[in-house]
Each structure stands twice: as C-alpha cells, then as structure tokens.
C-alpha positions as a LaTeX table, in Angstrom:
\begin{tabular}{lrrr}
\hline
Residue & $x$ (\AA) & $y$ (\AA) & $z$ (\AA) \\
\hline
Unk1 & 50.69 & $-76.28$ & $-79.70$ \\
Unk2 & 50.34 & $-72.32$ & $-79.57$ \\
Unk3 & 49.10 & $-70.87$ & $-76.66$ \\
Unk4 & 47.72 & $-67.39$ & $-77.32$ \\
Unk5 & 47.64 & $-65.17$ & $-73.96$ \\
Unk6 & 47.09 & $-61.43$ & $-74.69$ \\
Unk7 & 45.20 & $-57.92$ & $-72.73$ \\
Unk8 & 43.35 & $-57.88$ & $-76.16$ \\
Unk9 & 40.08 & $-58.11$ & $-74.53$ \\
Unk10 & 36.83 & $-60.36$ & $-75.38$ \\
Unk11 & 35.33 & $-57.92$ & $-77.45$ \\
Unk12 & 38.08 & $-56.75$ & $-80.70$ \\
Unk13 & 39.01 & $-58.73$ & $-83.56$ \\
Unk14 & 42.71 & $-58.85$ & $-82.59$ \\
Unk15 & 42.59 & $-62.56$ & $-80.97$ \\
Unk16 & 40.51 & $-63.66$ & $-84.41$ \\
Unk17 & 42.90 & $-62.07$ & $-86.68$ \\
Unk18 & 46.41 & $-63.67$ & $-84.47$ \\
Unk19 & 43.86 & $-67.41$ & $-85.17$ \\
Unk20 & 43.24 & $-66.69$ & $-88.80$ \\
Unk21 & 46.82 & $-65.95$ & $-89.57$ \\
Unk22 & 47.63 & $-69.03$ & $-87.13$ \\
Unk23 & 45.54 & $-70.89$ & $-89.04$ \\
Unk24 & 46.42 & $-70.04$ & $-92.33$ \\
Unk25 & 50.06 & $-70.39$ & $-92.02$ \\
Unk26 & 50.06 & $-73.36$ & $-89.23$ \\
Unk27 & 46.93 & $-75.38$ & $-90.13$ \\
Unk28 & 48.39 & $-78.54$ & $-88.35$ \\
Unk29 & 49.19 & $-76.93$ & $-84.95$ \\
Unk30 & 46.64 & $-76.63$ & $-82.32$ \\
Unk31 & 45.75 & $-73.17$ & $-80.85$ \\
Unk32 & 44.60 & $-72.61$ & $-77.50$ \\
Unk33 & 42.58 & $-69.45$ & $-76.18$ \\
Unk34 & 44.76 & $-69.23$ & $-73.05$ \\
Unk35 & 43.50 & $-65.89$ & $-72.17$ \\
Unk36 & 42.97 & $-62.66$ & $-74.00$ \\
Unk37 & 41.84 & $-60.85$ & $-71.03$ \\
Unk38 & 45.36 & $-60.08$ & $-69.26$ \\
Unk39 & 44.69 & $-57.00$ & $-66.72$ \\
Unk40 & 45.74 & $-54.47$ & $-69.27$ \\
Unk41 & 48.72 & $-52.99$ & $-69.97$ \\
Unk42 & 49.72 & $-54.39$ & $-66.92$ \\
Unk43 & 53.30 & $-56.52$ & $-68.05$ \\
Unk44 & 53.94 & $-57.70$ & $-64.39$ \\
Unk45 & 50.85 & $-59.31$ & $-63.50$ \\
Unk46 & 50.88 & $-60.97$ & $-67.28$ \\
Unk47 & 54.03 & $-62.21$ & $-66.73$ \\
Unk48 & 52.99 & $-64.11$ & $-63.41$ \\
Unk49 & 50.01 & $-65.03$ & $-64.86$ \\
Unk50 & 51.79 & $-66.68$ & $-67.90$ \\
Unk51 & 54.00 & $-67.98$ & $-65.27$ \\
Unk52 & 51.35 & $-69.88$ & $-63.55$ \\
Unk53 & 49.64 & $-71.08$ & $-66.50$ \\
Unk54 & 53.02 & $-73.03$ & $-68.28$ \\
Unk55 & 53.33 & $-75.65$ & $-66.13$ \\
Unk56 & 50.17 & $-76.99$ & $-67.34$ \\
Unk57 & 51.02 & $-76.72$ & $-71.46$ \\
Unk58 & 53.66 & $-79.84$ & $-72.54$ \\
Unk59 & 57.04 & $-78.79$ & $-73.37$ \\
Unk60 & 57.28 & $-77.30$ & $-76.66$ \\
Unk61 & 54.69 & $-75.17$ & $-76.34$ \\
Unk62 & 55.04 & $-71.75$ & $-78.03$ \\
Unk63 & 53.32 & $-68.56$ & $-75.87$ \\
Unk64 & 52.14 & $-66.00$ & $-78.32$ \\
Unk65 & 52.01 & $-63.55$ & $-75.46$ \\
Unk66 & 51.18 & $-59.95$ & $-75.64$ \\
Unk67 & 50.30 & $-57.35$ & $-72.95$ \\
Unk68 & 51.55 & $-53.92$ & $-74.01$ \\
Unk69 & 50.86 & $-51.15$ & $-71.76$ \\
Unk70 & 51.81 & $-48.50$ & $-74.22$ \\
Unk71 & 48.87 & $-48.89$ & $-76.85$ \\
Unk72 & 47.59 & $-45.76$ & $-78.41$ \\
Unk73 & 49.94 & $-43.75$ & $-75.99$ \\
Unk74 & 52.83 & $-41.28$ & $-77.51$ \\
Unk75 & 55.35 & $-43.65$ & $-76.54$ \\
Unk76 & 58.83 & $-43.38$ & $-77.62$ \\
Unk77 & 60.32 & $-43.71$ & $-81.07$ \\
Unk78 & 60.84 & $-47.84$ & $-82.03$ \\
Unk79 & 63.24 & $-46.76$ & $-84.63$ \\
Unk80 & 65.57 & $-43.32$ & $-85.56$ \\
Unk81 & 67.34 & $-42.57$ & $-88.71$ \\
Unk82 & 71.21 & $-42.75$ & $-87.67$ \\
Unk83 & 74.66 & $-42.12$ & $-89.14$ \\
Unk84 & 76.44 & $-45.40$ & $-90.47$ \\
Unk85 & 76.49 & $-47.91$ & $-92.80$ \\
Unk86 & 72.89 & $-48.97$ & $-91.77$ \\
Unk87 & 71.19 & $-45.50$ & $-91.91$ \\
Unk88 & 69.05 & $-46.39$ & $-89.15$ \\
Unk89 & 68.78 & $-47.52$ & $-85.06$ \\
Unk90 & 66.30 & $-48.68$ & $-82.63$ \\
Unk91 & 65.96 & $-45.90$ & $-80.33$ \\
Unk92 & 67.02 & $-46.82$ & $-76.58$ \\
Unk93 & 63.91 & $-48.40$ & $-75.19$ \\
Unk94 & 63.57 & $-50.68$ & $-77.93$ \\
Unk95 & 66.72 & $-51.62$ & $-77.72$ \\
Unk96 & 67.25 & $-52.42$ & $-74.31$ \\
Unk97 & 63.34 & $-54.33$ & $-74.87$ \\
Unk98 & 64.90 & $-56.45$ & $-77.46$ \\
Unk99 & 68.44 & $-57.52$ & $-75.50$ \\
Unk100 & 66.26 & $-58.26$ & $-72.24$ \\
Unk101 & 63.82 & $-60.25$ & $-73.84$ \\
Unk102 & 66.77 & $-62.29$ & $-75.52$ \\
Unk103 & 68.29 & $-62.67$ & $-72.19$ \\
Unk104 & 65.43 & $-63.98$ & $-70.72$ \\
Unk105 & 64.91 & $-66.50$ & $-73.79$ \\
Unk106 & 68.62 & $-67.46$ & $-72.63$ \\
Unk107 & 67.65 & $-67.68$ & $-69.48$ \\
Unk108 & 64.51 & $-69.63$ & $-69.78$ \\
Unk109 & 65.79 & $-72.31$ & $-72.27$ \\
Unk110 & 63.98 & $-70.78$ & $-75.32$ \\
Unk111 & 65.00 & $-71.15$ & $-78.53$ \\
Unk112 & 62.71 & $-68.81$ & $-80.43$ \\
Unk113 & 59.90 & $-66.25$ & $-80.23$ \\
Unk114 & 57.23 & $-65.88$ & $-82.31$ \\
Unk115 & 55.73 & $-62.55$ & $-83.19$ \\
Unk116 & 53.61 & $-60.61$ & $-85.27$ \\
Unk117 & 54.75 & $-57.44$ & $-86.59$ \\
Unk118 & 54.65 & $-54.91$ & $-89.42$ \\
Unk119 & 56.50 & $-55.89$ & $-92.89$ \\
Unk120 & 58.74 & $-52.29$ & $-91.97$ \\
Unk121 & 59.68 & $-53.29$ & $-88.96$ \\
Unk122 & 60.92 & $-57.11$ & $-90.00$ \\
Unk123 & 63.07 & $-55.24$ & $-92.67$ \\
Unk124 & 64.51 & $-53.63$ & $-90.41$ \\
Unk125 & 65.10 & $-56.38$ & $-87.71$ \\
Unk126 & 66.84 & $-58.56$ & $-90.74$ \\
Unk127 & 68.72 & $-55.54$ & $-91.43$ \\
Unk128 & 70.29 & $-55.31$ & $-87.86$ \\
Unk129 & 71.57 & $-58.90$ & $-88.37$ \\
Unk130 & 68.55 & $-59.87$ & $-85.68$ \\
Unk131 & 68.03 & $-64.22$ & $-86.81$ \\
Unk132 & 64.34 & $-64.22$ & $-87.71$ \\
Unk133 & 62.41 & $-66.17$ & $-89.66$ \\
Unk134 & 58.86 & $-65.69$ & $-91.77$ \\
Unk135 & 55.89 & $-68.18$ & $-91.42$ \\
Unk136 & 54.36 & $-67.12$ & $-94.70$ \\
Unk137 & 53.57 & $-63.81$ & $-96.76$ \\
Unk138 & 52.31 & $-60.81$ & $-95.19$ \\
Unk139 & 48.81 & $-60.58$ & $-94.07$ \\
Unk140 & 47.15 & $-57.12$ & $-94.44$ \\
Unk141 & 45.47 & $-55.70$ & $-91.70$ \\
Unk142 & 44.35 & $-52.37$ & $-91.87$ \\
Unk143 & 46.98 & $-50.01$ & $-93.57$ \\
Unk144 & 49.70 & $-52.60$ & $-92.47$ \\
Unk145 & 51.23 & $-55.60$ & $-93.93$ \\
Unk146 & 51.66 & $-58.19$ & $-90.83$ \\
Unk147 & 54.23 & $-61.27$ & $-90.81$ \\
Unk148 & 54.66 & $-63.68$ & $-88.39$ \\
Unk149 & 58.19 & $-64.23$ & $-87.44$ \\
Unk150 & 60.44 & $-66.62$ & $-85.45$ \\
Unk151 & 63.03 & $-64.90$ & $-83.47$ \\
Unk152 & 65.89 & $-67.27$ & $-82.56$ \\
Unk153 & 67.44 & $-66.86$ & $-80.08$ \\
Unk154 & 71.36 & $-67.80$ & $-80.96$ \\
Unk155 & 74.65 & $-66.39$ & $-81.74$ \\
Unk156 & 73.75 & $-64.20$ & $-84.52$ \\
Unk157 & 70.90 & $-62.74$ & $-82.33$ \\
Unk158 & 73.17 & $-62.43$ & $-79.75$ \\
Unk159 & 75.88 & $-60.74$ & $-81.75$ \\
Unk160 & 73.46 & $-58.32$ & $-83.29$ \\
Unk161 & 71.96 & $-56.99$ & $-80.54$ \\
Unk162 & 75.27 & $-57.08$ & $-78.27$ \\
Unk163 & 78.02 & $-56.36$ & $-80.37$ \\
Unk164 & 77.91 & $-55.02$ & $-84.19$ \\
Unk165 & 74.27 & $-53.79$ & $-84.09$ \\
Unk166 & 74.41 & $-49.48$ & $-83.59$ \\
Unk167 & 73.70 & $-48.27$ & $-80.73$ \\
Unk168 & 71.55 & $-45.50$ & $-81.23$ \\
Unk169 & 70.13 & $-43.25$ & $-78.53$ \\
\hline
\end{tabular}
C-alpha cells in the first residue's frame, strides 16, 4: 500500500499526476489519499501529523510524503559544478537534507524511500554512488522528465553520502 500525504492542496493536479504515475507503474498496489492538505510548507507539523497517522497503515506501508516549504522561493542551489573527478556537488543544504533523511531511515527501520524527481537530478544522484532504483521510464510533466525512484537505504547509500561522495560547499 502507498500512502500519499502531501501540502499539495485540494485544488492542483499534483496529487492526480503522483496517482497516474502510481498507477501506471504500480497498477497492483493500492493508493490511499492520506492527506494532501498538510499546513503548508510547514515540515514540523507534517512530520507529527504523518507521525500520528502510521500507526493506523500495516507495516510495509510506503509514505509518499511531501511538504516543502521552499516552493517557488529563491532557495539555495540543489547542485554546483565542482573540481574532481565528478565535476559536480550538492551544495550544503542538500547535502546535509540527504544524510539526515538517511539517518532517520536508519533510525526508523526503513529500508527505502520513494520519490519523484527530475530525470537531471536522478543522474546525478546515481552519479554520487547514492543506491536508487527506477519504477519505470520517465513521465513528462511540464518541461521536465519525472521518475520515480527507490532510495535504499544501505551501505552504498551510506558510503556515498558519508564517505567518498564530495563535499561541496
């Protein structure tokens, strides 16, 4: 079962385009419109929301869970251009986002994320030695091609976010 629980709001198409893709790529697996009315932007009160809500969802159950208080800001960089063999690192935000969200996955018992993000950006994640996974083919969705990845959380993870991956600031 997926659980999708997002601060996408009742009235975009971003809930029916994570369901099509779902759907698409996972036809077997139930979805479940958890909530996609998360006080926006707001990651604390998501997480305790999501918090409350998991007891009730049987083991096994994968939280597509997105609150992002940084949409349509200038935030900072997810990526620089860097000296090295690689030629590129996440800036320092996204790193330190990345190796907290793994520990937490460590922490929690979790064996793998799922996301959704751009084609670019997965490149780049499989680049930095980051285990991930596709579901299917990208999905285009406005100017972007989206893929739906499993993060796992293991070693390799581990070792390319903690010890070979640059460290770009």
């Amino acid at each position: 079962m997926i659980a999708l629980f997002t601060d996408f709001g009742l009235d975009g198409p971003y809930t029916g385009q994570m369901k099509a893709a779902l759907a698409r790529e996972a036809p077997a697996i139930p979805v479940i419109d958890l909530l996609a009315d998360a006080p926006p932007g707001n990651v604390q009160a998501g997480a305790y929301l999501l918090a409350a809500f998991a007891p009730w969802f049987r083991e096994g159950t994968v939280f597509a869970a997105v609150v992002d208080p940084e949409v349509g800001s200038d935030r900072a960089a997810l990526a620089i251009e860097a000296d090295g063999p690689q030629g590129f690192g996440f800036s320092r935000i996204s790193l330190d986002a990345l190796r907290e969200v793994f520990k937490f996955g460590v922490q929690m018992g979790i064996e793998r994320y799922v996301t959704v993000t751009t084609a670019s950006i997965e490149r780049m994640v499989r680049r930095s030695g980051v285990a991930v996974t596709r579901f299917g083919p990208p999905m285009r969705i406005g100017v972007e091609n989206a893929v739906a990845l499993y993060i796992d959380i293991s070693e390799q993870t581990r070792e390319a976010l903690f010890g070979k991956m640059l460290d770009a600031a």
